[in-house]
C-alpha positions in Angstrom: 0.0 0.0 0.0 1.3 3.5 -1.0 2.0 5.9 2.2 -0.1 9.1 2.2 0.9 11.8 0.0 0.9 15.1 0.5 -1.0 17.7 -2.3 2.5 18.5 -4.1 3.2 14.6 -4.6 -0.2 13.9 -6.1 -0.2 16.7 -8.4 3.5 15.7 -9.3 2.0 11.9 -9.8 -0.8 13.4 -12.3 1.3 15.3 -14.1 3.9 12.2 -14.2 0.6 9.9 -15.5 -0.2 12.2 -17.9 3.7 12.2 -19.2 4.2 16.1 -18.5 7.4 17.1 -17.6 7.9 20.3 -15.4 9.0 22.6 -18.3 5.8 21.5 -20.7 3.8 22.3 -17.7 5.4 25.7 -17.0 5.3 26.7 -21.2 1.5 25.8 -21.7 0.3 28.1 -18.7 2.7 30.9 -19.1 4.5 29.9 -15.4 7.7 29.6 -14.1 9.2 26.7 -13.6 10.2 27.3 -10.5 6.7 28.0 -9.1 5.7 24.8 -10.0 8.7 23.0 -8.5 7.5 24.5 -5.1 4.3 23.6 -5.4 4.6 20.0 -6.5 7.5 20.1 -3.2 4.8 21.5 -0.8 6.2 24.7 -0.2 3.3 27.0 -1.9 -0.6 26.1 -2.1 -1.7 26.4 -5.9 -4.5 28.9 -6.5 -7.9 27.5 -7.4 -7.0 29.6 -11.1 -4.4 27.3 -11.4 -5.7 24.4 -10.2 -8.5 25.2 -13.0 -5.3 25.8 -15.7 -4.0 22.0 -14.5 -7.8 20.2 -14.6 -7.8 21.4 -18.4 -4.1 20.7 -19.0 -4.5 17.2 -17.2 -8.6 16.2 -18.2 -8.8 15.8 -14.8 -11.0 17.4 -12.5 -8.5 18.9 -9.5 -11.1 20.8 -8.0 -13.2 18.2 -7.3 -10.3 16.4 -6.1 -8.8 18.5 -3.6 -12.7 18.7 -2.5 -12.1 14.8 -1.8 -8.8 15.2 -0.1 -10.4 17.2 2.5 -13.3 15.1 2.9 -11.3 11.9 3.2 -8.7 13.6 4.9 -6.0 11.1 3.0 -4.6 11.9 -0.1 -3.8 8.1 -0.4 -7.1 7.2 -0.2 -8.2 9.9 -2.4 -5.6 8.8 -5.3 -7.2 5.3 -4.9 -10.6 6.3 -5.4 -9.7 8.4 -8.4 -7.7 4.9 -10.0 -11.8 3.1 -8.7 -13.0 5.6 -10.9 -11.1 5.1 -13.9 -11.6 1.3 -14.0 -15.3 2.0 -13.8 -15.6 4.4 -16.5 -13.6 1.9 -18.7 -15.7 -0.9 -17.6 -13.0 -3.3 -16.2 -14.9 -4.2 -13.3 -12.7 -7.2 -12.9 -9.5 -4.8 -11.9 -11.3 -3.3 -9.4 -10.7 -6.3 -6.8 -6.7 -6.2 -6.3 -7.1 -1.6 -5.8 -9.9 -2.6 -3.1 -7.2 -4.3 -1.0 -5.2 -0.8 -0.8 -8.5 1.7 0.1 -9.3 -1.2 3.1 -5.8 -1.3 4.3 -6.4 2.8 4.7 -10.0 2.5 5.8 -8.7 -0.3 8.8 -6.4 2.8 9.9 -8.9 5.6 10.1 -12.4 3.4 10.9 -14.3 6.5 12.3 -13.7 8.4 8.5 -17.2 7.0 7.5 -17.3 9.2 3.7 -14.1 6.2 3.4 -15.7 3.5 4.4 -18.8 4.4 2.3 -16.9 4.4 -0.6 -14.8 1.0 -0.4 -18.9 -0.9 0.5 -20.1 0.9 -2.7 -17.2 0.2 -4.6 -17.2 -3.7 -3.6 -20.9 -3.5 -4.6 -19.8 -2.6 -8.3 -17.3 -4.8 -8.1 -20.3 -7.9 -7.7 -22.8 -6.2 -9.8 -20.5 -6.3 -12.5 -17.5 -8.5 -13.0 -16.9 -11.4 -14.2 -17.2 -13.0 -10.2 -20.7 -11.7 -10.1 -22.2 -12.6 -6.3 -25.7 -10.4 -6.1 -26.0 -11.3 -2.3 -22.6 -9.8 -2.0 -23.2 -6.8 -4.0 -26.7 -6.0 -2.2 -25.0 -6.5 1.4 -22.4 -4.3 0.5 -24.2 -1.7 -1.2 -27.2 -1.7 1.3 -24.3 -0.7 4.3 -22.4 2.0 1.9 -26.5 3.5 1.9 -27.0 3.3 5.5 -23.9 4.5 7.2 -25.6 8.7 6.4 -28.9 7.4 6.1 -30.1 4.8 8.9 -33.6 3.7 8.0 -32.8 3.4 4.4 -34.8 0.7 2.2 -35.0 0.4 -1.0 -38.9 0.6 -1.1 -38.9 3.8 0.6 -36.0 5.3 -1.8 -37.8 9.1 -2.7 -37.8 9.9 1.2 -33.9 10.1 1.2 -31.5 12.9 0.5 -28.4 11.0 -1.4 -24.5 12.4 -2.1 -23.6 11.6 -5.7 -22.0 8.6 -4.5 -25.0 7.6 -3.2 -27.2 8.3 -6.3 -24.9 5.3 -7.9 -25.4 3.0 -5.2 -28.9 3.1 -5.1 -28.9 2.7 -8.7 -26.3 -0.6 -8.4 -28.6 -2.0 -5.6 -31.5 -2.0 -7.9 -29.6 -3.4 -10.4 -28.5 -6.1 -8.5 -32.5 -7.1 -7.2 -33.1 -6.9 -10.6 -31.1 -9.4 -12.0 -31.2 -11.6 -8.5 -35.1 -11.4 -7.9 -36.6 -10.1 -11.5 -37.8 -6.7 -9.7 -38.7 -4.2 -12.3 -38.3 -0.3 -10.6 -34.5 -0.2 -11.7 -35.2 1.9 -14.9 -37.4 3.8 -12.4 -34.9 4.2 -9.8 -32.3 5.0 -12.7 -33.9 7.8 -13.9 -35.6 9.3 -10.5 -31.5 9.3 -9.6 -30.6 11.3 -12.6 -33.1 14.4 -12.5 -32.5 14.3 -8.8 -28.9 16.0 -9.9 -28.1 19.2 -9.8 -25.0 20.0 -10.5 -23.2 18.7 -13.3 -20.5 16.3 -12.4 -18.7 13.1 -13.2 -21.5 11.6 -11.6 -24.0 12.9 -14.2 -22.4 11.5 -16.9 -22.1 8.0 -15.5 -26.3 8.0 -14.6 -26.7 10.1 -18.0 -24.7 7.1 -19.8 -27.1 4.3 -17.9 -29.9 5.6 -18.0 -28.9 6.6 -22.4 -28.6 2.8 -22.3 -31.9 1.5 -20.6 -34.0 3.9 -23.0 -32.0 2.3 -25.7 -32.8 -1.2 -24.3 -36.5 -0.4 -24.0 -36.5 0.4 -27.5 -36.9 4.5 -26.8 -34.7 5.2 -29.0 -35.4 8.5 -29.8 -35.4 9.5 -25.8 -31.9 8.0 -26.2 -30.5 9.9 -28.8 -32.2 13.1 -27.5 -30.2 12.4 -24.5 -27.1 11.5 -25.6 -26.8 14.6 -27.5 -27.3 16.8 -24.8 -25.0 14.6 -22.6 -21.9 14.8 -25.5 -22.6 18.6 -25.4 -22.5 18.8 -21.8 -19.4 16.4 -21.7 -17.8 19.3 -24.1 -18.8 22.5 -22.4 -17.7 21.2 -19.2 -14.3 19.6 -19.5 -15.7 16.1 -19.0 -14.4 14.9 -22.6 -13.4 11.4 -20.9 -17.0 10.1 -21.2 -17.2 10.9 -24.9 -16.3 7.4 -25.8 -19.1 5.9 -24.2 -21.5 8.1 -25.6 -20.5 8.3 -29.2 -20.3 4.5 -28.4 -24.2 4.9 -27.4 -25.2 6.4 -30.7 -23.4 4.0 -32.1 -25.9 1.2 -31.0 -28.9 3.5 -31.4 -28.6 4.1 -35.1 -27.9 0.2 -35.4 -31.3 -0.5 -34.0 -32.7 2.1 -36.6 -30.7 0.9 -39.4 -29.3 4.3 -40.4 -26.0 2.0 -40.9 -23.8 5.6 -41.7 -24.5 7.4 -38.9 -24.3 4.3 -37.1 -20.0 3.9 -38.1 -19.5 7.5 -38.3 -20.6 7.3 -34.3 -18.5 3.9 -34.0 -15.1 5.2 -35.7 -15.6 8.5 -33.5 -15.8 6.9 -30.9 -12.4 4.4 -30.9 -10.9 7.4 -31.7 -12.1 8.9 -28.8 -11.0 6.1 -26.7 -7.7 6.7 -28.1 -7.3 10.1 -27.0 -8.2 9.6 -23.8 -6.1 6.8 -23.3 -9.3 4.5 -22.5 -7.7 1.5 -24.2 -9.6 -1.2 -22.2 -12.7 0.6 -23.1 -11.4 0.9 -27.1 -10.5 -2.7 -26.8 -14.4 -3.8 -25.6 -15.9 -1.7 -28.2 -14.1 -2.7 -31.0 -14.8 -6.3 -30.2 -18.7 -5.7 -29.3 -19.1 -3.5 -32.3 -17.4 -6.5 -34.4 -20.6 -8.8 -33.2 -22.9 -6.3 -33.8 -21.9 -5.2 -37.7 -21.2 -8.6 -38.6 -24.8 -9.4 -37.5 -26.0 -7.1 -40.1 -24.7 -8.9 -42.6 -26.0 -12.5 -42.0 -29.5 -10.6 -41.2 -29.7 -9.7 -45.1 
C-alpha cells in the first residue's frame, strides 16, 4: 500500500501519468518553472485559477479532487478512489478487486472516517454487480451498508424519502440493479432515472447515470429519448471539461442508429468513438468496443 501523499506529490504523480514534464507544464500556462517545483514540493498552495489551468491541461477534475482530499482527509485514499473511478468508467470491473485491497488497508487505519468507508462498500458492490465474479447477495450487502452508514432507515422501497450524495445516487442505482437481476424486480429503470433528474449540478457523476440511464432507453427500445439524451449529454461532456465520457456516448449512438438501421450514422458514431477512446487513453474501453461493435456489424450482414 502506497504511504499518504501530500497535495504537491499527487499533483507531481498526475502530471507524471499524464507524461508532462515540469518545463511543458510551465510553457502551456505561461509559469515559471520554479513555481511549479514548489508547489509539486509543498512549499506554496496552488490557486484555485491554477488548479483550473491544471484540470484542463490534465482532463482531470482537481477541483473536485482537492474537495475529496479534505473530505477523506487522505490523499492516499483519495488517489485510490480516483484509480476506482477510472476502471469503472472503462468498464474493467474485474480490476477493481486487487485496488480494493489498498482503500481497506487505509480505511482499517482511520475506521471512524465513515465518507471512506462508504466508498470502499459501494465500490465492492460494483465490483459484484459487475464483473466477471458476479455474487448479487454480496453486492446487495455491500451496497445496502455504503446507503445506510448517512442514512439509517434506508430501504430500498422507501427510496424518494432520502437525501443522497452523488456517491450515493450510484449506489442506489447498483442496488437495484442487482434485485433486478437476482429477484426479477422491475423499478430499476425507475430508480435509474428518479436518480438522474435528482442532480443538480453537473458532475462526473452525471455522466455516469446520463450514460445508464442513455442505455436503458436504448434497451426499452426508446430510442429517440436516447438519442435526444445523448446529445445533450456529448454537449455537456464538451462544455464542461468532461471529454473522458465521450467514448461511451459516441459508443451509445453508435448502438442506437444500429437498432434504426441508419448503418452511416451508425459507423460514423463507431469510428468517433475508438478514436475517442484513443485520445483519452481509455484502451480497455477501445478494446471492448471494437470487439462488441465486431458482433454487432457482422450481425447485419447475416440478417440480409
Amino acid at each position: 500500500m502506497e504511504s499518504e501523499k501530500s497535495l504537491g506529490q499527487l499533483l507531481k504523480d498526475i502530471r507524471k501519468e499524464n507524461k508532462y514534464t515540469q518545463e511543458d507544464v510551465a510553457k502551456a500556462l505561461f509559469m515559471s518553472r520554479r513555481t511549479l517545483i514548489r508547489i509539486e514540493n509543498d512549499e506554496t498552495e496552488p490557486t484555485i485559477e491554477l488548479l483550473s489551468q491544471l484540470s484542463d491541461l490534465y482532463r482531470t477534475n482537481l477541483l473536485s479532487l482537492i474537495y475529496e482530499k479534505i473530505k477523506f482527509k487522505n490523499a492516499s485514499a483519495m488517489h485510490i478512489i480516483q484509480n476506482l473511478e477510472n476502471i469503472c468508467m472503462n468498464s474493467n470491473y474485474d480490476s477493481i478487486k486487487s485496488v480494493l485491497k489498498d482503500l481497506y488497508s487505509i480505511c482499517e487505519k482511520d475506521p471512524e472516517n465513515k465518507n471512506l468507508l462508504q466508498y470502499y462498500y459501494t465500490y465492492c458492490g460494483f465490483y459484484y454487480v459487475n464483473s466477471s465474479k458476479m455474487d448479487l447477495n454480496l453486492a446487495i450487502e455491500f451496497l445496502n451498508r455504503a446507503l445506510t452508514i448517512f442514512n439509517k432507515n434506508f430501504v430500498i422501497s422507501e427510496y424518494k424519502d432520502f437525501v443522497y450524495s452523488d456517491i450515493e445516487l450510484r449506489a442506489l442505482c447498483a442496488l437495484s440493479l442487482a434485485y433486478k437481476k437476482r429477484d426479477k424486480t422491475d423499478e430499476y429503470e425507475d430508480i435509474l432515472e428518479y436518480s438522474f433528474k435528482t442532480l443538480k449540478k453537473i458532475s462526473s457523476t452525471y455522466f455516469i447515470l446520463g450514460n445508464q440511464y442513455a442505455s436503458s432507453l436504448t434497451f426499452q427500445s426508446r430510442i429517440d429519448e436516447s438519442l435526444s439524451l445523448v446529445d445533450k449529454l456529448i454537449e455537456k461532456a464538451k462544455k464542461y471539461n468532461h471529454q473522458v465520457f465521450l467514448p461511451l456516448l459516441f459508443y451509445l449512438n453508435f448502438l442506437n442508429y444500429n437498432i434504426v438501421k441508419d448503418y452511416e450514422k451508425s459507423d460514423q458514431y463507431l469510428i468517433s468513438a475508438i478514436a475517442l477512446a484513443d485520445v483519452y487513453s481509455s484502451y480497455d474501453l477501445k478494446n471492448r468496443i471494437k470487439a462488441k461493435s465486431k458482433i454487432i456489424t457482422q450481425s447485419r450482414k447475416t440478417s440480409k
